[in-house]
N, C-alpha and C positions, 0 to 999 in steps of 0.2 A: 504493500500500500504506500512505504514512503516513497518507494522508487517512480509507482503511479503518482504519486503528486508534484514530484522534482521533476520528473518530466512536463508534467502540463503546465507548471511554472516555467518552465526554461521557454516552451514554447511561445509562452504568453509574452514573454519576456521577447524571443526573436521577433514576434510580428510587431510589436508592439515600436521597435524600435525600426523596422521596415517602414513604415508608414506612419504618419499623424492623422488622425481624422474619429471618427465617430461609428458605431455599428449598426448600420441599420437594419430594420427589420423589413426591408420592403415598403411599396407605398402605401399610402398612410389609408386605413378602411374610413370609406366616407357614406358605403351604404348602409340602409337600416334592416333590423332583420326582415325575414321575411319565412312568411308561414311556409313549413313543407305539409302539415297535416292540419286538420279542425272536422272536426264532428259538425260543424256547423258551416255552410255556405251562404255568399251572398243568394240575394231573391229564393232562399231556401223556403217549399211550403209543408205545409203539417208539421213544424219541428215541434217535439213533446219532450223532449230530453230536459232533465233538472239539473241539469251540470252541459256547461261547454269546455270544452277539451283543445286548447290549439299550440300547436308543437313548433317551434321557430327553427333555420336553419344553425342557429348558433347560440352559445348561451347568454343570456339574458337576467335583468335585472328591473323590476318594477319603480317607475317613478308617479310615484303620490297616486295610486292605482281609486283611493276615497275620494278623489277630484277627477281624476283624467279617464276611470272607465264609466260611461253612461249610458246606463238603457233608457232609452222616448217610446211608448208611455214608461214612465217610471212605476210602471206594478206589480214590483217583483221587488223585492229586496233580496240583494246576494251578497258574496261575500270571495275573494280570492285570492287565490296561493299558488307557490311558483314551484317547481320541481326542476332544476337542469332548464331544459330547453322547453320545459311543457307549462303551458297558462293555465289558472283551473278557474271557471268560474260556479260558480254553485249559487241556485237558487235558493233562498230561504222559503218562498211559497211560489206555488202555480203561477204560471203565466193565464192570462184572460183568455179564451177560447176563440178564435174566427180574429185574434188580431194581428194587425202589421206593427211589428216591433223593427228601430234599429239602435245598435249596439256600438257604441264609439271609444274608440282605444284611442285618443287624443293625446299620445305623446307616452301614453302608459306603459309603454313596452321601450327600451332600449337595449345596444347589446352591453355589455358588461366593458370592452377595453376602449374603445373611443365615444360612447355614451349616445351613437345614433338610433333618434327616435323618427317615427312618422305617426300621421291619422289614419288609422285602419278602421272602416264600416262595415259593419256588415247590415243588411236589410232584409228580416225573414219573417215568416210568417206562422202561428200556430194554428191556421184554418187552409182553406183551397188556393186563396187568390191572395195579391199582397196588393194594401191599400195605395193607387199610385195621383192623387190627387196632389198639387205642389203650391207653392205661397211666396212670394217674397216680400219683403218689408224693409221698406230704407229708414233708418235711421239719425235721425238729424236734433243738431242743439237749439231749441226754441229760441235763444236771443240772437248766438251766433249766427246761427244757418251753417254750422262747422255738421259734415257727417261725422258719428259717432260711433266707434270702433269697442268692440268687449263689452255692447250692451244685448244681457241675456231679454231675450222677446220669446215670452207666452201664450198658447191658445188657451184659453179656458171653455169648460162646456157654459159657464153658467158665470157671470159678474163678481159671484161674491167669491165665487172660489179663490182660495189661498194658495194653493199650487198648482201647476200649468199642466194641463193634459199632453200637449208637445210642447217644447220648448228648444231655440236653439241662440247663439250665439254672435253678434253682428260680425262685418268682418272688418277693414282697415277702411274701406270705401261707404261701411256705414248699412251695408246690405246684408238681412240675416235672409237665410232660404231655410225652405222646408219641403219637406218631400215625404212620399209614404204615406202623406192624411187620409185619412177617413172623410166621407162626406157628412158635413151637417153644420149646425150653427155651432160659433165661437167666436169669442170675445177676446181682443187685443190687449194684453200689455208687455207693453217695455220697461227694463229697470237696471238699474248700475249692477246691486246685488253685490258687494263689495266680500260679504260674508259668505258669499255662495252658499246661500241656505234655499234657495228656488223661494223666499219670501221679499216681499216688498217692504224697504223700512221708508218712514219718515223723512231722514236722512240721505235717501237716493233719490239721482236725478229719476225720472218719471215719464212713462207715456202713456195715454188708453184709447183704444175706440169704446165706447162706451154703450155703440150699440151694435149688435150681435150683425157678424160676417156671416153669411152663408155661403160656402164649400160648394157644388156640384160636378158636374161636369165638363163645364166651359171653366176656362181660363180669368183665372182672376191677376190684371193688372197690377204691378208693383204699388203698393200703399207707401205713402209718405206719414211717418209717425215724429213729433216735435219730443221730445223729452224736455224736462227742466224741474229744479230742486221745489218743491212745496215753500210757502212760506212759514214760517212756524209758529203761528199764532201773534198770541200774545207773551212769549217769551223774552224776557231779557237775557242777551247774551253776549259773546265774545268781550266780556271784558281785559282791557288792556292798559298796561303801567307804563306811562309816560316820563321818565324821570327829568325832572326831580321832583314835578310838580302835576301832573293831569292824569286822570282816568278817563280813557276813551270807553263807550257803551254803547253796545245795541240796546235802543230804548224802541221800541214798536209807538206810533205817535200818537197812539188811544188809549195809551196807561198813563195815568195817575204821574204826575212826575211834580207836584207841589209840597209832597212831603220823599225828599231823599234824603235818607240821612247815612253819614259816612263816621264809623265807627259812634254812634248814637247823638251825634252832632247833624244837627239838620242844617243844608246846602242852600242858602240862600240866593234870590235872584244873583247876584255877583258873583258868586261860587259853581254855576254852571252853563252853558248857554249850547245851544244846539247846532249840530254842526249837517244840514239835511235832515230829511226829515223825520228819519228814524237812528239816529246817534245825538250822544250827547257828549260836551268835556266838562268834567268834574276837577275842580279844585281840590289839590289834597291841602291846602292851605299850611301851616304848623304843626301838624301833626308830626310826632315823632314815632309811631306805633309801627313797630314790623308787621304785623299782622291788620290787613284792614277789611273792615267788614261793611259793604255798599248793602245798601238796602232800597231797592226802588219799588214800589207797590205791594206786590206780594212775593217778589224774589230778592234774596238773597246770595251774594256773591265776593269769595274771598278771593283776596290777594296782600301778596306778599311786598312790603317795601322795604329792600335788606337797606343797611347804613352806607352802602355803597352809591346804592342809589339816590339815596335821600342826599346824599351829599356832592351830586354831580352838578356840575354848572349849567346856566341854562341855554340850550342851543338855540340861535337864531338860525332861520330860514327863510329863505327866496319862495313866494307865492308866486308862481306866472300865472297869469290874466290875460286873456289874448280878446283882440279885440284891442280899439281907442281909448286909451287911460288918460287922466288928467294926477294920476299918484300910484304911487311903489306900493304894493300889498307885501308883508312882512310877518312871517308867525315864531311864536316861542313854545318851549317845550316847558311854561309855566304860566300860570297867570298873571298879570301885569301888577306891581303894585306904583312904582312909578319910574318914567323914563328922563335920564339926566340929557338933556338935548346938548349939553356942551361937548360929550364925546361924541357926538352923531356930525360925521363932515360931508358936504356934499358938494364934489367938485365937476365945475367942466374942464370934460376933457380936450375939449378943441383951443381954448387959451388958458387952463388952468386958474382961474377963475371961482373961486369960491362960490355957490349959490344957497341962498336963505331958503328955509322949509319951512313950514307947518308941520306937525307930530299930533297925529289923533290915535290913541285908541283904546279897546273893546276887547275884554278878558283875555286871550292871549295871542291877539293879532296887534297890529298898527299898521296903520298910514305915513307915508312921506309926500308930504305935495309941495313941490318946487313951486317958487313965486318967478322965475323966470325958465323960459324954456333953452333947454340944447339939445344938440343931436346926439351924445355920447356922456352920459355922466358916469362917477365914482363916488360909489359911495362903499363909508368905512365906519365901522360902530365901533371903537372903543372896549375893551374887557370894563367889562362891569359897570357899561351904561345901562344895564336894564337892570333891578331888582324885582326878583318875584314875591311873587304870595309863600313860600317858602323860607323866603330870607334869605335865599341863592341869588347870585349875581349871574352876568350873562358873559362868555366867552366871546373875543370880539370877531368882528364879521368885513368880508371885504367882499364888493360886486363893481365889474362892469357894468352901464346898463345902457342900450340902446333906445333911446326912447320915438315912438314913429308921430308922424304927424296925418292930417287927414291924405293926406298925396302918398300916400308912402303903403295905403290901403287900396280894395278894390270894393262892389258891392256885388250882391247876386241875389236876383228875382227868381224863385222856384215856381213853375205855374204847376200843378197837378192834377191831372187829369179828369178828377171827381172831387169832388167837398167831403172834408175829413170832419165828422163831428166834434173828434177831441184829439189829438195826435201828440207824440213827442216827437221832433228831431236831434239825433244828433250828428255832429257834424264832426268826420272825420280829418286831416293831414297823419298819412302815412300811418294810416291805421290807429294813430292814437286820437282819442277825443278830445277835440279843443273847444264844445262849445254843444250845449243840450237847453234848448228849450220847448214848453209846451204851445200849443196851438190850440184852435175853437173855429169852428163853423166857418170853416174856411179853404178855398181851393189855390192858395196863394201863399207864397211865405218868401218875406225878403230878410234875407241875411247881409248887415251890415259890416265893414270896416273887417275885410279878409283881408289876412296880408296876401302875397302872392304865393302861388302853387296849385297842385291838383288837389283838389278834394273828390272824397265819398260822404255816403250817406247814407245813416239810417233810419226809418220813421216807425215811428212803434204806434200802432194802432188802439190808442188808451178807451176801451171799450168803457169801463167806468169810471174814466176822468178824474182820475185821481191825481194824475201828474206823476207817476211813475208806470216802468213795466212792472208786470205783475206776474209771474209764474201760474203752473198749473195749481188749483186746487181741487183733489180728489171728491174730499167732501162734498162741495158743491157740483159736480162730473163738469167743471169750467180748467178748459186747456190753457196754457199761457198765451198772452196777447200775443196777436200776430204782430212780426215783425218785418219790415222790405227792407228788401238790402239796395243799395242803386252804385255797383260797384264803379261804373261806367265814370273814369273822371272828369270832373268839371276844372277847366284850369280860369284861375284867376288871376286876372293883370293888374300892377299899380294904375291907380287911377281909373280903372275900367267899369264900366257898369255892363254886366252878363246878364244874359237870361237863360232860361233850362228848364223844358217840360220832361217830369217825372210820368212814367205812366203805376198809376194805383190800382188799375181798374181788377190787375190779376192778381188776389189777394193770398193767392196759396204757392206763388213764383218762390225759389230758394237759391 
């Protein structure tokens, strides 16, 4: 034996020193197994077997087989186990009699040394004939008009039902199919389904026909389904610590908000103010309490203010405002208690030039309005010209700012093709929103004071005039507002007056 090892050392040793390089094993396996045997065949009819049996060319290893294998209808509960190269699935109860079942290995089988999986179907039947009726259903985000990829869509027999008789999965283009149906009525829903539990929470985005689809024999056209998240009531939520001084809150704008009280200190006019129409900023004023406890209506909401934070300086920031200004918008990350205007300098930049301001302001924004105009100012704020309601001082702040005049804008006349009873616009540059407002009985909307560029647009069809969009709400079987998209750009000149007819008239376009 030692003379068998001093040789294959030696040897290892000669090649080793012949050559530099690496051993390969040949090229790399890129395919996935593949069945040589199964008890069970595609478009299989009369199958009665309580165990399926499928035997791979190679051996194999199960990935998350409680997620990735699935029977549609799901009315069987099974359970499965792996042997070498062979799949075992086992029925806990009978399959339904005279039905079109198929069977989806979604990734659940791979081989063991390079981990290739694929989607294996099968579609069979335990009566004569297999149900070959098919469905598609596009998938789409109610505000975006984005298709929507990984959203599970449900037949159901019946509305209330909680679990879906078929059910399948959208794809990247937002398209879920189905295939194999049975004829008869059923009812639509879509849902995120994050938990993969085949249930619909509160918390997922959402879709439904609400009234029953009938199946036959003719061909039913791709349906367009919107999804979008519910609103939550009357919930107060996402509270958030603004250091050193604010709590940001979801306040819903039909609760109670005249008694708030923050750690059992009630929040006076001055101590809050709204920021839209369902958030508020709260004041943490002097409190020194790590632990704080908001109380608004009948909710209840803690948060933490470690000494770190309580002790941070207060951040100025740049508010842009687009559109024709006559002053500087300006926020803090505290409430105001007062500002020293002698560290606040406001220079032009074209002969350097000192220019006098005005300083107004309102919990924890302000104003600058320059008493004479330039093209280019600078403006610098001092460390520790702002004190807050905390008794934090403010880190100091330095802007460029271009300030434009009316020549330096354009305007734009939108004519539309129908009278909108209540409408929002908003109005895009480069995808981002620079400018939303509501409209009334009206087939006309002019947009003032563009600077120049291409715009989009989108108008949200405010069915109950509230002045926001709205999502779907279940409860009421009411889908989210419709939204149009009007990708088509409109470009706007300095100095230019444009027009542009929208057409409205197709209200289901995406």
């Amino acid at each position: 034996m030692a003379r068998f090892l001093a040789l294959i050392g030696f040897l290892f040793f000669l090649f080793s020193c012949g050559q530099i390089g690496s051993i390969s094993g040949g090229p790399k396996d890129e395919v996935a197994p593949r069945i040589v045997h199964s008890n069970l065949k595609d478009k299989q009819l009369n199958f009665l077997e309580k165990d399926i049996q499928i035997t791979f060319d190679e051996y194999i290893e199960l990935n998350k087989p409680g997620e990735q294998i699935v029977l549609v209808p799901a009315d069987a509960k099974f359970s499965s186990s792996l042997s070498k190269k062979t799949l075992s699935i086992a029925f806990e109860n009978e399959l339904v009699p005279n039905t079109t079942y198929t069977l989806y290995l979604n990734g659940a089988v791979k081989d063991v040394t390079e981990g290739n999986d694929s989607l294996m179907k099968f579609t069979f039947s335990t009566g004569k004939v297999i149900d070959s009726l098919s469905l598609n259903i596009r998938v789409f985000d109610a505000f975006s008009k984005e298709w929507m990829p990984k959203v599970t869509v449900g037949l159901y027999p019946n509305i209330t039902d909680e679990t879906p008789r078929y059910f399948t999965q959208s794809q990247t283009n937002g398209m879920a199919h189905f295939e194999a149906l049975r004829p008869g009525n059923y009812f639509i829903k879509a849902f995120t389904d994050k938990n993969q539990d085949l249930h619909i929470q509160a918390s997922e985005s959402q879709g439904y026909y609400w009234d029953a689809l009938t199946l036959g024999s003719d061909k039913t056209d791709t349906l367009l389904l919107p999804i979008s998240i519910p609103t939550e009531g009357d919930k107060v939520q996402n509270a958030r610590l603004i250091p050193p001084g604010i709590i940001g809150v979801h306040v819903p704008k039909n609760l109670d908000r005249t008694n708030i009280q923050l750690n059992r200190q009630t929040r006076d006019i001055n101590q809050l103010i709204g920021k839209g129409e369902d958030s508020l900023l709260i004041s943490i004023g002097e409190l020194k309490d790590i632990d704080l406890e908001l109380i608004i209506a009948d909710d209840t909401l803690l948060l933490r203010n470690t000494p770190k934070q309580q002790g941070a300086k207060i951040a100025v920031q740049w508010i842009e405002k687009e559109g024709l200004q006559d002053c500087f918008h300006l926020s803090c990350s505290d409430f105001i208690q007062w500002l020293d205007t002698s560290k606040m300098k406001l220079r032009n930049l074209e002969d350097n030039s000192e220019v006098s301001f005005d300083v107004d302001y309102l919990a924890n924004e302000f104003e600058i309005r320059p008493k004479k105009y330039a093209k280019k100012y600078e403006l610098s704020i001092a460390e520790g010209a702002i004190l807050g309601k905390t008794q934090n001082a403010s880190t100091k702040f330095l802007k460029e700012i271009d300030w434009k005049q009316d020549r330096d804008f354009g305007d734009l006349t939108i004519q539309l093709t129908d009278s909108i009873s209540a409408g929002i616009i908003q109005v895009l540059l480069k995808e981002k929103v620079i400018r939303t407002f509501a409209f009334h009985e009206t087939n006309q909307i002019s947009l003032l004071n563009l600077l120049p560029g291409e715009y989009t647009f989108k108008i949200i069809l405010d069915q109950n005039k509230n002045g926001k969009w709205d999502p779907i709400l279940p409860e009421l079987k009411t889908l989210a507002e419709e939204v149009l998209l009007f990708k088509e750009p409109v470009k706007i000149r300095v100095n230019w007056e444009i027009e542009s007819t929208f057409d409205v008239s197709n209200k289901n376009k995406k």
